[in-house]
C-alpha positions in Angstrom: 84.7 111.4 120.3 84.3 108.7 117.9 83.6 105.2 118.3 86.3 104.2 116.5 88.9 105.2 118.3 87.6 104.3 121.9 89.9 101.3 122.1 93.0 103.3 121.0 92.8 105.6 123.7 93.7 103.2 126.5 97.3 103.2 124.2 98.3 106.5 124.6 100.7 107.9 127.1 98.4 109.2 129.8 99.2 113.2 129.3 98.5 112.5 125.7 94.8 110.7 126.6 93.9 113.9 128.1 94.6 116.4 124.8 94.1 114.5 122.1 89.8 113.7 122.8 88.7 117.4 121.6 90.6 116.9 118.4 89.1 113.2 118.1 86.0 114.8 117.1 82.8 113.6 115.1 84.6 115.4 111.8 88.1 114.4 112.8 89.4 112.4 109.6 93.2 112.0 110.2 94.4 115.6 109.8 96.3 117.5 112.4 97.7 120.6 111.5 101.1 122.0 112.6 100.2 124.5 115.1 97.8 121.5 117.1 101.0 119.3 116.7 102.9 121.7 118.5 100.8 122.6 121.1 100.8 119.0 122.0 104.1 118.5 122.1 104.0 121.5 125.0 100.9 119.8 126.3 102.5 116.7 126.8 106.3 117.2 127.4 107.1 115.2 124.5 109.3 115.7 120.7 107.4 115.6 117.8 109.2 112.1 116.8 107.3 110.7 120.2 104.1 112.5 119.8 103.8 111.2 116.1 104.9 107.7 117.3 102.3 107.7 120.2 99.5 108.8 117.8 99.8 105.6 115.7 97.0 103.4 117.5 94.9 106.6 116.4 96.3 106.1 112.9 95.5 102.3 112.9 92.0 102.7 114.2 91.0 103.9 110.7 91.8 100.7 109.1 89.1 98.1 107.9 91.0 95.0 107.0 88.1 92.2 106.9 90.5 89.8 105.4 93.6 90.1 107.6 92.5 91.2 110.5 95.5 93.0 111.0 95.1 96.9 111.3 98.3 99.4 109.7 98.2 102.7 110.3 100.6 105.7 108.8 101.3 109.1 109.2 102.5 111.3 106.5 104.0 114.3 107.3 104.4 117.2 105.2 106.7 119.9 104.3 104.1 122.7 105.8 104.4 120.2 109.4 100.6 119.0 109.0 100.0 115.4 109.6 98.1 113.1 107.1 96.7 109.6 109.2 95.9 106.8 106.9 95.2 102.9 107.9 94.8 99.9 105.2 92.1 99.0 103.6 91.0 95.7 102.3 87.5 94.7 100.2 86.0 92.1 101.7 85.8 89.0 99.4 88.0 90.5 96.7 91.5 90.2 95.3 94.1 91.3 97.5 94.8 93.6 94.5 92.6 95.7 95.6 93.9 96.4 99.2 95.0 99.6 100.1 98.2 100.0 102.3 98.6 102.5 105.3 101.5 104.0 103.5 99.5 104.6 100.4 96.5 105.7 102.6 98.0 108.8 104.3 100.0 109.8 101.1 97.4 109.9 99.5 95.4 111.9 102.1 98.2 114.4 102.2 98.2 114.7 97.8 94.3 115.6 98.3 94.7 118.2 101.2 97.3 120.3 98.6 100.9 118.8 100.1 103.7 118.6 97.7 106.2 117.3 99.7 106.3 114.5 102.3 109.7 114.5 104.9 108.7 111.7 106.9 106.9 108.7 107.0 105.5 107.0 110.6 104.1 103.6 110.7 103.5 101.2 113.4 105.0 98.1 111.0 107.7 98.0 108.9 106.7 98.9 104.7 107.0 96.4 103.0 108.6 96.5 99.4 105.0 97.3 98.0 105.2 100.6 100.1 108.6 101.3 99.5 108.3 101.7 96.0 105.4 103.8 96.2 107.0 106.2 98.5 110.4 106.2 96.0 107.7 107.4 93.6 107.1 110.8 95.4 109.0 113.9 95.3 112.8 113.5 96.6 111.3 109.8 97.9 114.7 108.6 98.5 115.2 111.2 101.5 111.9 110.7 102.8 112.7 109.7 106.7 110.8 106.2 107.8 109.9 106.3 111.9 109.0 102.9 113.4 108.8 102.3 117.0 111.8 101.5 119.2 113.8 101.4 116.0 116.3 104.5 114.1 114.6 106.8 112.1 116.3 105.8 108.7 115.6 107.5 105.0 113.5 105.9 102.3 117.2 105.1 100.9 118.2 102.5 103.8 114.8 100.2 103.2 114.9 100.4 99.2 118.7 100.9 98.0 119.6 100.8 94.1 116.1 101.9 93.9 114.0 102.1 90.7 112.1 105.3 90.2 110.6 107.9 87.9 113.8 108.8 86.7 114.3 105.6 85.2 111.9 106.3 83.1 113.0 109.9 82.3 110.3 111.2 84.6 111.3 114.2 85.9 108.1 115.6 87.7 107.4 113.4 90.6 104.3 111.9 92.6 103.1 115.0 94.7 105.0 117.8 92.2 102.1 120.2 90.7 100.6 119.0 88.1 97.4 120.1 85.3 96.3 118.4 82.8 94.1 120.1 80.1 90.4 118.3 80.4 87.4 119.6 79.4 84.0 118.5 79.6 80.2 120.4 79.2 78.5 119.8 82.2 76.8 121.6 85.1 76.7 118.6 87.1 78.4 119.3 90.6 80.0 115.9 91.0 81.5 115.6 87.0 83.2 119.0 87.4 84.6 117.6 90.8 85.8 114.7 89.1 87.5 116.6 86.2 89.3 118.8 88.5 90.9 115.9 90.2 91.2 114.0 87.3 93.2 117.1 85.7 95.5 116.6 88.9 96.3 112.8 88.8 99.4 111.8 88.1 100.0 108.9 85.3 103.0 109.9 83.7 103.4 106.2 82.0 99.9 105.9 80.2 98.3 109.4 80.6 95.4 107.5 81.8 94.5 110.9 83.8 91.5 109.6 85.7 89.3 110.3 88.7 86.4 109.0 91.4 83.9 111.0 93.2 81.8 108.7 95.5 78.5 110.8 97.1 77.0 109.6 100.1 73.1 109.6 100.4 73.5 112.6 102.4 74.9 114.9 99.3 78.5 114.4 100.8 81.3 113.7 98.3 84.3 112.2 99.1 87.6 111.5 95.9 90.3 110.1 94.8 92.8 110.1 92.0 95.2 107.9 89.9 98.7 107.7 91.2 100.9 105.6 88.9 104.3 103.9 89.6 107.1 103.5 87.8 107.1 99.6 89.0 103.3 99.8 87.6 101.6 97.1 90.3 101.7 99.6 93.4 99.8 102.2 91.3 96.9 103.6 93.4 93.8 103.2 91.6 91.1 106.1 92.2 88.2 104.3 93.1 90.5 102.9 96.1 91.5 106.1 97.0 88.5 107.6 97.0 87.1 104.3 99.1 89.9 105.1 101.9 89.1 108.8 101.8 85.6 107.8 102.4 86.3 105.2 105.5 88.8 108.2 107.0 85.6 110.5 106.9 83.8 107.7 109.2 81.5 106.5 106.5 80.4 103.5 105.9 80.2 101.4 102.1 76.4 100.9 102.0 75.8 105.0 102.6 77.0 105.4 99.1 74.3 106.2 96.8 76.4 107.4 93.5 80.0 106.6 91.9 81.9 108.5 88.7 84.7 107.8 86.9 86.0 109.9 84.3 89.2 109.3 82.6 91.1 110.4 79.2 90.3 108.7 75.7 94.3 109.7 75.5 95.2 106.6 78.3 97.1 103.7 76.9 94.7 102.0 79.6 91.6 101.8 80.9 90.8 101.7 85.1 86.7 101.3 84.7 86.9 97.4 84.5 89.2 97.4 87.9 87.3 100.4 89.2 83.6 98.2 88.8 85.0 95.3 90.4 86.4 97.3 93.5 82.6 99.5 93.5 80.9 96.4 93.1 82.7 94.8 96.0 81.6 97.8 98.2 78.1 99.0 97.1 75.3 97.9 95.1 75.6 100.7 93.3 76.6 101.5 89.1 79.9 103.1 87.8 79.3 106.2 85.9 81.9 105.9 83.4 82.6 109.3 81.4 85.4 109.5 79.0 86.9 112.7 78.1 87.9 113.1 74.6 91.2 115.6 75.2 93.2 116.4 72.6 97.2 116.1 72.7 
C-alpha cells in the first residue's frame, strides 16, 4: 500500500479496511473499474451510493493543497460504472488561479481514461459555483447526480439552476462528447506525437486554442493533460494543470520532472504558454517546450 493513504484507512468502515489494501497498490492512481466496485459492494454488504461515499478519504488523500491546507477529494463516475478519484491541487506560492479543484481533478481523470459520459459526481464537500459550472459544461451536465455525505443525492440542476452552458453559446458538442481535431506535425519524437494526439482531443470550442501537456519524469514516464474550456471562460482547465494532477494521482512528485511540452494551434484566438510557464515554473526548474502547430481551417 501506499504511504499516502495510510491515514485514510483508519476512515473506512471496518469490512471495507480489509478489501480495499490489495487495490491501494504501488500503481493504484484513483481508478476502480466496475467489476472491482461490485465485488466490493458484495465484499462489504454495502450499495454502491455507500461504498462510493466511504471511498472519499481515499479520494482526498490524493490532494496536495500547500496553501489551504484543506484536502477535497471527488469521484467521477462514468457511464461504463468505472470510478475516476481526483483531489485538489494547489501550487505552492502561486495564484490561486492556478488551483485545481477535486471536481475538475476526477473529470478530468475520467476524459483521459476514454469516458464520455459522467452520471454522478461524489465529493466529500459541497462544489462550489466554480465546480458547478464546470460540471454544466460536460455532456447532459444538468442531470449529472451530486452525492455528498449525510445529505440527498440531488442533480447538477438543484446546485446551479437557470444555468449557463454550452448551448448558450450555440455549442452543441459538449465537454466529454468525441472529439478530433485535424493537427499535424513532422516529428518522430515520442512525447510531441503524444502531445498532438491529446491536443487533437481537447476541447476549446470558444477559441480553438486546441492545446496539450506532456510532462516526462526522469524515469522516461509520461504523464498528460488537455485543455477543457468553459462556456463561463475562468473555470477552463488549463493543460499544464491537468497534466500536474495526473502526475500527483500517479504518486509522483514535482521535482522528478525532467521535461515539459506544450503544443497548441496557430488557429487559437489565445495563447496558454504564458499561464502554462508560470504554473511549470511554480513546480519544476525545468523549461516549457513551446511548439505551435500551424493547422489550417
Amino acid at each position: 500500500m501506499q504511504d499516502r493513504f495510510i491515514h485514510c484507512i483508519a476512515k473506512l468502515p471496518a469490512s471495507l479496511q480489509t478489501h480495499i489494501l490489495p487495490i491501494l497498490n504501488q500503481d493504484f492512481a484513483g481508478h476502480i473499474d466496475a467489476q472491482q466496485i461490485a465485488e466490493l459492494c458484495g465484499a462489504c454488504n454495502i450499495t454502491e451510493k455507500a461504498l462510493l461515499l466511504a471511498l472519499l478519504p481515499v479520494a482526498a488523500a490524493l490532494a496536495k493543497p500547500p496553501t489551504s491546507q484543506f484536502h477535497v477529494g471527488a469521484i467521477a463516475k462514468g457511464k461504463s460504472g468505472d470510478i475516476y478519484m481526483g483531489a485538489n491541487l494547489e501550487l505552492n506560492g502561486e495564484a490561486l488561479f492556478h488551483s485545481v479543484h477535486a471536481e475538475q481533478s476526477a473529470i478530468s481523470h475520467a476524459w483521459l481514461s476514454g469516458e464520455q459520459q459522467i452520471v454522478d459526481i461524489i465529493v466529500n464537500a459541497s462544489p462550489c459555483g466554480h465546480c458547478r459550472q464546470f460540471i454544466n459544461e460536460l455532456v447532459q451536465g444538468q442531470s449529472v447526480n451530486i452525492h455528498l455525505p449525510e445529505q440527498p443525492s440531488q442533480p447538477l440542476s438543484h446546485y446551479l439552476p437557470y444555468a449557463f452552458g454550452p448551448s448558450d453559446l450555440d455549442i452543441t458538442e459538449a465537454l466529454l462528447s468525441k472529439q478530433q481535431h485535424p493537427l499535424d506535425f513532422d516529428s518522430a519524437d515520442p512525447m510531441i506525437i503524444e502531445a498532438l494526439d491529446h491536443a487533437s482531443l481537447s476541447y476549446a470550442p470558444y477559441t480553438h486554442s486546441y492545446a496539450a501537456v506532456v510532462l516526462e519524469t526522469q524515469d522516461g514516464h509520461t504523464y498528460c493533460g488537455r485543455y477543457a474550456e468553459n462556456a463561463a471562460f475562468n473555470p477552463s482547465m488549463m493543460p499544464m494543470q491537468m497534466a500536474l494532477s495526473t502526475l500527483v494521482r500517479h504518486n509522483r512528485d514535482f521535482s522528478e520532472i525532467k521535461r515539459a511540452v506544450l503544443i497548441e494551434s496557430s488557429l487559437g484566438k489565445i495563447s496558454l504558454v504564458g499561464a502554462s510557464m508560470d504554473a511549470l515554473h511554480a513546480s519544476a526548474a525545468v523549461e516549457l517546450e513551446h511548439i505551435v502547430i500551424e493547422a489550417s481551417e
